[in-house]
C-alpha positions in Angstrom: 84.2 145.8 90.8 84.9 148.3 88.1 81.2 149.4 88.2 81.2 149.7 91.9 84.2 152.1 92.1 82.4 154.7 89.7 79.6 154.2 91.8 78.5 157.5 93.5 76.5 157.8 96.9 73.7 160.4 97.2 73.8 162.6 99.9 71.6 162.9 102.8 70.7 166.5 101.7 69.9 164.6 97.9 67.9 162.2 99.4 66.0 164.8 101.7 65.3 166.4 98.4 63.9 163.6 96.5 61.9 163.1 99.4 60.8 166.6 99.5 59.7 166.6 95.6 58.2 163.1 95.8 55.8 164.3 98.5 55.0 167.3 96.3 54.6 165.0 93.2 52.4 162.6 95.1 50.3 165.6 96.7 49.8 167.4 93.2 48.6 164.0 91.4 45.9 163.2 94.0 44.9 166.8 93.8 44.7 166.5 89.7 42.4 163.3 90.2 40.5 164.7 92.5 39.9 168.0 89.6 39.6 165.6 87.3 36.9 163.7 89.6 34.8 167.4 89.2 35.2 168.0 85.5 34.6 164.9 84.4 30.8 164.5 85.1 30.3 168.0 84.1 27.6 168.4 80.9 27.6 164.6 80.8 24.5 162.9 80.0 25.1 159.4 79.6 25.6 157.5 82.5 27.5 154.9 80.8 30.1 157.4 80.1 30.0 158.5 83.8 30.6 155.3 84.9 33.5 154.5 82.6 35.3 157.9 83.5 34.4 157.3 87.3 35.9 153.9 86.8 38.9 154.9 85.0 39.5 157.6 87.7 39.3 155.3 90.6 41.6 153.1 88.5 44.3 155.9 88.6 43.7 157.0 92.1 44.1 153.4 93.3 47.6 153.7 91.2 48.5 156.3 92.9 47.9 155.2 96.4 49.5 152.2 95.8 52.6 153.9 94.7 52.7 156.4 98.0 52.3 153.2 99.6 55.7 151.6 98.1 57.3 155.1 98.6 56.6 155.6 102.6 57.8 152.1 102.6 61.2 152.7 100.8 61.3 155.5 102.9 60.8 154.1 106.3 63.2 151.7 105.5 65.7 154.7 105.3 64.6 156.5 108.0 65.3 152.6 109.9 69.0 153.3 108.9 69.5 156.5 109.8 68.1 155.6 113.1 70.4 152.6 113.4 73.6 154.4 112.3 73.3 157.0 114.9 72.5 154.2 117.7 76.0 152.5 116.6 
């Protein structure tokens, strides 16, 4: 109980932020991969190496989806709330 009285709730206005940067975050990374997806096949002969860095990118951009994935579900679970708070 001790824990839970220091306990601080973020604000709607916090969360809309977090929100807000997490989008931006998400939205920079895929367009990083997708860079990266150009550059990396650039002056490359072997096709092995293609293939590993084609691999490893497809690795990280499957990462990444999945992560937006849990985010928009955290966040739709929020959005639920608000939506139920406002119909009580």
């Amino acid at each position: 109980s001790h824990i839970m009285s220091e306990y601080v709730r973020m604000t709607d206005t916090e969360r809309d932020q977090i929100d807000q940067d997490a989008q931006v975050f998400m939205r920079t990374c895929a367009d990083a991969i997708h860079q990266l997806r150009i550059e990396a096949h650039k002056g490359v002969q072997s096709a092995q190496v293609k293939e590993h860095r084609t691999a490893v990118l497809d690795f990280i951009e499957d990462y990444l989806k999945r992560v937006c994935k849990l985010y928009s579900e955290q966040r739709a679970i929020r959005v639920k709330r608000v939506i139920d708070k406002k119909r009580l």
